[in-house]
C-alpha positions in Angstrom: 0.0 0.0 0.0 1.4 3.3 -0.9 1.9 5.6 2.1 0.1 9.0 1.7 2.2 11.9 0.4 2.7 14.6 2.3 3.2 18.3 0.9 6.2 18.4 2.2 7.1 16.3 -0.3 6.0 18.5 -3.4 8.2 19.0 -6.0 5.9 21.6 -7.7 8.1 24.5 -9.4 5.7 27.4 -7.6 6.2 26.1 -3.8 8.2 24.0 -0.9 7.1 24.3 2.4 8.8 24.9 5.1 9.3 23.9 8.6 8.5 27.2 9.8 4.8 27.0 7.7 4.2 24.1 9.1 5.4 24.9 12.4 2.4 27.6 12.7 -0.5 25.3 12.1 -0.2 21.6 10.8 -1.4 20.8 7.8 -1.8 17.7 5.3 -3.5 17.8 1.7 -6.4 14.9 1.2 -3.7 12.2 0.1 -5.2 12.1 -3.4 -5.8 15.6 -4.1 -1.1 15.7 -3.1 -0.7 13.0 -5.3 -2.5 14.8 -8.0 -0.7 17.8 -7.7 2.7 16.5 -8.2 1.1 14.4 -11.5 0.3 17.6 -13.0 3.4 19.3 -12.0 5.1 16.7 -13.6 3.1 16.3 -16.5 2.5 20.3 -17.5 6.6 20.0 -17.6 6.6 17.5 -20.0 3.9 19.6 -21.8 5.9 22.8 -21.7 8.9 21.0 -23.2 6.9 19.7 -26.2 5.2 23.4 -27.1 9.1 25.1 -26.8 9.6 21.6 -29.2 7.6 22.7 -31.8 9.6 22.9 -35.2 7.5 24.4 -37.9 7.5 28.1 -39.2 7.3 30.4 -37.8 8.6 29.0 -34.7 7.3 31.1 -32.1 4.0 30.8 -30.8 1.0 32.7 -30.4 -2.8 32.7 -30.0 -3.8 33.7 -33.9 0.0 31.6 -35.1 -0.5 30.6 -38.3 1.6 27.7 -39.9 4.0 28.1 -43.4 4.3 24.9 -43.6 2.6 22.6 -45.6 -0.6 20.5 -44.4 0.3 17.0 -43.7 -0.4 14.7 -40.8 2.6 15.4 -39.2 2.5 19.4 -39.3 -0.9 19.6 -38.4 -0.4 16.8 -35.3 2.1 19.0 -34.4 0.3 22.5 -34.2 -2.8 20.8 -32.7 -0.6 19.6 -29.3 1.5 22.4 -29.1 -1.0 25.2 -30.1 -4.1 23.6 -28.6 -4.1 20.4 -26.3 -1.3 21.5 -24.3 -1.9 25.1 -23.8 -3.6 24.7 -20.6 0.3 24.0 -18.7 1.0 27.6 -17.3 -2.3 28.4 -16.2 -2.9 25.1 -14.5 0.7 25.8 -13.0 -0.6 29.1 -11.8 -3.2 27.6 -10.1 -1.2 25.1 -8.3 1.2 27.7 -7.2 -2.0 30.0 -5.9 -3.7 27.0 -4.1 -0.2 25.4 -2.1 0.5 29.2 -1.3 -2.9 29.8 0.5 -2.8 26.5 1.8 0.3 27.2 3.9 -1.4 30.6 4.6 -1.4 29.5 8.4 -0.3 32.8 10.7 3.7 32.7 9.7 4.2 36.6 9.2 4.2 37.7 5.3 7.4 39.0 5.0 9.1 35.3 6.5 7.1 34.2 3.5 8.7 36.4 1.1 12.2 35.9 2.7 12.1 32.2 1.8 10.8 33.1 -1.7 14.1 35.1 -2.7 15.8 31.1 -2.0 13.8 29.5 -3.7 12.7 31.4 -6.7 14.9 34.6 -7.1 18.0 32.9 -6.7 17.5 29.7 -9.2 16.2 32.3 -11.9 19.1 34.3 -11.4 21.2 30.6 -11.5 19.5 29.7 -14.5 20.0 32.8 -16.3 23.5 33.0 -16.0 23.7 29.1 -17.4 21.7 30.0 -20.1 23.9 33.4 -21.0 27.3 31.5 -20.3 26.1 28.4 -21.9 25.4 30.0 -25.3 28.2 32.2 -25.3 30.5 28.5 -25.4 28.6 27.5 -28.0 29.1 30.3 -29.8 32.8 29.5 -29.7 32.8 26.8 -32.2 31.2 26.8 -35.5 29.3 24.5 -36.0 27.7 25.3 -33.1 27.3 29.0 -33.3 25.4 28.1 -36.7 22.6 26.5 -34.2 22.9 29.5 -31.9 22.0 31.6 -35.0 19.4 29.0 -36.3 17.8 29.3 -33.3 17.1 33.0 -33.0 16.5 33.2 -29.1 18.3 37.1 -29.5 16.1 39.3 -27.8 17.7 42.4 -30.3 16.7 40.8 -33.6 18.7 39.0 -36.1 20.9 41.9 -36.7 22.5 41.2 -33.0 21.8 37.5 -32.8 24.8 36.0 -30.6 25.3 36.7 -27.2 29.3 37.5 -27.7 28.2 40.5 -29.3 26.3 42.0 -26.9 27.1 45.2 -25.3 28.0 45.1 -20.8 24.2 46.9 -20.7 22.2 43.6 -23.1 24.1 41.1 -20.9 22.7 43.1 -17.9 18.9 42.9 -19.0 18.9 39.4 -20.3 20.4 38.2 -17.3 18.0 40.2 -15.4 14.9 40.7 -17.0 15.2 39.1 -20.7 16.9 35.0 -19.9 18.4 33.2 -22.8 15.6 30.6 -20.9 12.9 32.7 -21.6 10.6 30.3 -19.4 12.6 31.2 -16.1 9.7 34.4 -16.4 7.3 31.8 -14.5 9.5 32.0 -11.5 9.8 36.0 -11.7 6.3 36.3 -12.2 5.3 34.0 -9.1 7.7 35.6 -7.6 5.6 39.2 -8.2 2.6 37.0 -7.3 3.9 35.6 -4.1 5.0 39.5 -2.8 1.2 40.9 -3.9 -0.6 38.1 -2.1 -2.1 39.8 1.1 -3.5 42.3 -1.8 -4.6 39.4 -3.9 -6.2 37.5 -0.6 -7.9 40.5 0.5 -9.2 41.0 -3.3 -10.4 37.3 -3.6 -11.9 37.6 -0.2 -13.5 41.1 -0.5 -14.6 41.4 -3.9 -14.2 38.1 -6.0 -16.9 39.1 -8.7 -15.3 42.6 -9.2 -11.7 41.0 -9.5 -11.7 37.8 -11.5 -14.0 39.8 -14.1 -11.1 42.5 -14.4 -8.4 39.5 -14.0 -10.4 37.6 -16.6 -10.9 40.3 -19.1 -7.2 40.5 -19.0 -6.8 37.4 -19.8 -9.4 37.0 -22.4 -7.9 40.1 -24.1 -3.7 38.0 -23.6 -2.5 41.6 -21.8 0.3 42.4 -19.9 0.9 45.2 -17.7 4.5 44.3 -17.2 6.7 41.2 -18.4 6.2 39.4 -15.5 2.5 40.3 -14.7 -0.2 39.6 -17.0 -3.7 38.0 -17.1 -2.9 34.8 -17.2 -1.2 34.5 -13.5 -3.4 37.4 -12.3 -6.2 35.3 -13.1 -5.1 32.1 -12.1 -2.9 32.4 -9.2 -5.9 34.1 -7.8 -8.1 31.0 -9.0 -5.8 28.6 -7.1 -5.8 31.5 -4.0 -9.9 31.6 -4.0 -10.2 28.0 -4.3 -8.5 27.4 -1.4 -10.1 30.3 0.8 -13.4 29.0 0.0 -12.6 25.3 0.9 -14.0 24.0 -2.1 -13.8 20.7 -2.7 -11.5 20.7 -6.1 -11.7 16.8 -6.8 -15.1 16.6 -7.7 -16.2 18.3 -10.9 -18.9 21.0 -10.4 -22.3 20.1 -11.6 -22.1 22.6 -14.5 -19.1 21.3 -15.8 -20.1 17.5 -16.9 -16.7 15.9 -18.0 -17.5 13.8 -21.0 -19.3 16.8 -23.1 -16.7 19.4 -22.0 -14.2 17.0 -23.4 -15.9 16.5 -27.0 -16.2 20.4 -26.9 -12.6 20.8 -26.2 -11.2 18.9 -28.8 -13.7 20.5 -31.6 -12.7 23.9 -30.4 -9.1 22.1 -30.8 -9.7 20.8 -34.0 -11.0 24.1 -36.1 -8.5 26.3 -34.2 -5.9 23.9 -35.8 -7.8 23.8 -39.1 -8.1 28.0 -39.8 -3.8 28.2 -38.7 -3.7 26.2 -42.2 -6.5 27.5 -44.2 -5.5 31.2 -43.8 -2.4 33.0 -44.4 -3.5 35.2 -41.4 -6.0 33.4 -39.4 -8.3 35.9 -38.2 -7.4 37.7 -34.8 -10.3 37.9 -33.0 -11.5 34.6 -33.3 -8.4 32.6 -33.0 -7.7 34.3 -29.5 -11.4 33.2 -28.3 -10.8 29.7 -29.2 -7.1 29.8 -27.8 -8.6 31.1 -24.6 -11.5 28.6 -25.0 -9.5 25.5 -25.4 -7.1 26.6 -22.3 -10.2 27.0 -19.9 -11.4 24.0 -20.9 -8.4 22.2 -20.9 -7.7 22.8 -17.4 -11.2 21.5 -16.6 -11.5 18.4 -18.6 -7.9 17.2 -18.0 -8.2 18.0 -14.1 -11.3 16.0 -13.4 -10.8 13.5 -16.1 -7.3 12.1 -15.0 -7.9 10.4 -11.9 -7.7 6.7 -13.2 -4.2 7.9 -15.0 -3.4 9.8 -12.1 -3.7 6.7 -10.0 -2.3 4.3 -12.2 0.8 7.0 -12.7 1.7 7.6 -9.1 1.4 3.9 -8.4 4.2 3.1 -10.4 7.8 3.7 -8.5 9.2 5.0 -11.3 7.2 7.8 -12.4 6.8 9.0 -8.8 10.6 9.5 -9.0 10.7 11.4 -11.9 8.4 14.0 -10.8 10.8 14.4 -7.9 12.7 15.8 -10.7 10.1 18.2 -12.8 11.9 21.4 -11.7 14.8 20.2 -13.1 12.8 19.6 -16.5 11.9 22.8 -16.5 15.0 24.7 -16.0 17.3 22.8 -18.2 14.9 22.3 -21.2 15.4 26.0 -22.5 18.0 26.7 -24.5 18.9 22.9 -24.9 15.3 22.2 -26.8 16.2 24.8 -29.2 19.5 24.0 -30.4 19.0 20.5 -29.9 15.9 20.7 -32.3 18.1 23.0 -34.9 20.8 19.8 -35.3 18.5 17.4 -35.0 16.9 18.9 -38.0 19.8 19.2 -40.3 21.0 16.0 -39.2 17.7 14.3 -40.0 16.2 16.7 -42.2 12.3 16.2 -43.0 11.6 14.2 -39.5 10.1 17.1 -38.2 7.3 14.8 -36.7 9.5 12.2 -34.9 12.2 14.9 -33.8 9.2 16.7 -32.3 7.8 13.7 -30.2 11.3 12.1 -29.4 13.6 15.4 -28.6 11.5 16.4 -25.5 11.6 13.2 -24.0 15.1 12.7 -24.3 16.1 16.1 -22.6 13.5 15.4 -19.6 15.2 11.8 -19.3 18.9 13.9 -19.3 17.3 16.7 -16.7 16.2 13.5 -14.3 19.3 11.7 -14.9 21.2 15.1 -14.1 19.5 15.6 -10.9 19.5 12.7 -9.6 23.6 12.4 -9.7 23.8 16.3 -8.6 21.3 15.1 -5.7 23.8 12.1 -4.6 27.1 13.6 -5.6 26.8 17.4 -4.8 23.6 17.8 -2.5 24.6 21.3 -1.7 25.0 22.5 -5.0 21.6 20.6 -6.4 19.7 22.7 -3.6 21.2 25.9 -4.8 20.3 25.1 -8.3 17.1 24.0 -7.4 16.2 26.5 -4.5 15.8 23.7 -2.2 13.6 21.1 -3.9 13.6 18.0 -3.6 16.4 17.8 -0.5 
């Protein structure tokens, strides 16, 4: 029989608990609903890995993205996971984060909070940063491999200033700061942000829920944000997580408005024309593109949430995939640059297997970010918990 998990063993990339929050007031998660949480922590990883995967042109994308590419089974298999099924990762992630930090919202005095916060979210973006910037600028060294770091165009200043040895003392400064060669270390910044408002966004949930998630949600129907690391996305769904929580709602059990099986046939047709107008247009209309990306990403979170509980079971059962998820904020920090230039060789060195590049690549640098931590973990605990911020000690 599997013993039930305890929070404190949560490798989720938002929060760790700490003796001292637990110290205040005692507190276990429902054994399930723990279990679940590090499933999807795990699993929105993997997710996030596969969308910074994605190899067609343009690259980069966005709500209304449309695809250069030719239609084929492969291209279009491609832009429907990384466009559409698995768009729902960062806010699912924000909700997480928003429900574990009310959870441990047990007396321990805000600014303690925040202290422990700068550990294990400021200092690992500012970690990761610096890999990514020091990183590139080796590859950049060599040819062959400075040909990749040009392929893939992660310059923040445009192809005209594409390699990081050319940047001026002032560039370095902001994309070490504010701007990270592993543009998804933002998550962590923008917690961060979330973590330091939350006895405004508590008070606000509490207070006035109607008035703030429609201004939250407007903002994130509408994909703006106020700053680079605050936007509607996390202002919604942090809070989500935050209300949730305050309101002890029972989050295992779908509500009766939101029957499983006809939300899920609804998703994937939302899915499937979204995918179908990024081919059929040149410019897929704006407007309706962004309701369906916002459509399939609430619904996503819904479906996929209440639907998993037989995989979630069968998943955390097995000894081996409980491990790995010891290991998901390792996936997530190392993926980004490595995805990117790995995908730009694999590419030329295979050229034409976008497909099987696309669904092979991601696994393979999630199998080298586990293996990685798990040797940093035995060889060099102290330098694995700096990396890390402390997860997973």
């Amino acid at each position: 029989m599997r013993h039930p998990v305890h929070l404190v063993d949560m490798q989720v990339v938002a929060d760790l608990p700490t003796p001292a929050d637990e110290a205040v007031k005692p507190k276990r998660l429902d054994a399930f609903l723990s279990q679940k949480l590090r499933f999807w922590s795990l699993v929105a990883m993997l997710m996030l890995v596969y969308v910074h995967a994605y190899n067609l042109h343009p690259r980069y994308l966005h709500a209304a993205s449309a695809v250069e590419e030719p239609l084929t089974i492969g291209s279009y298999l491609q832009y429907f996971l990384a466009n559409g099924l698995f768009r729902f990762r960062i806010p699912i992630l924000f909700a997480i984060s928003g429900y574990l930090f009310a959870f441990h919202d047990s007396g321990t005095p805000h600014k303690v909070r925040v202290q422990r916060r700068v550990r294990t979210l400021l200092m690992p973006y500012l970690i990761w940063s610096f890999i990514g910037l020091a990183g590139t600028w080796a590859m950049e060294q060599f040819p062959a491999t400075r040909q990749l770091v040009q392929a893939a165009a992660l310059s923040s200043f445009g192809p005209e200033n594409p390699f990081v040895s050319g940047y001026t003392p002032g560039q370095l400064l902001l994309r070490w700061l504010l701007v990270p060669v592993p543009f998804q270390l933002w998550f962590l910044m923008s917690l961060l942000v979330y973590n330091l408002a939350y006895p405004w966004l508590r008070t606000a949930v509490d207070r006035a829920p109607a008035v703030y998630f429609v201004v939250a949600g407007l903002l994130w129907l509408l994909g703006i944000d106020i700053q680079p690391f605050i936007g509607g996305t996390g202002l919604l769904f942090f809070a989500l997580g935050v209300w949730l929580r305050r309101r002890d709602i029972d989050v295992l059990r779908p509500p009766r408005w939101f029957p499983v099986v006809p939300m899920a046939v609804l998703w994937l047709v939302v899915l499937l024309v979204k995918s179908y107008l990024a081919f059929h247009f040149q410019s897929p209309p704006f407007l309706p593109m962004l309701l369906l990306h916002k459509a399939a990403e609430a619904l996503g979170i819904g479906v996929m949430w209440f639907g998993s509980d037989a995989v979630v079971r069968v998943a955390m059962s097995q000894r081996w995939f409980a491990l790995v998820a010891g290991f998901s904020f390792m996936i997530y920090v190392l993926h980004v640059p490595l995805v990117n230039y790995a995908t730009e060789w694999a590419l030329r060195t295979w050229p034409g297997q976008n497909l099987l590049v696309f669904l092979l690549l991601p696994l393979l640098i999630a199998g080298l970010a586990v293996l990685l931590g798990a040797v940093m973990r035995k060889l060099v605990p102290g330098v694995y918990g700096l990396l890390t911020g402390g997860r997973g000690m």
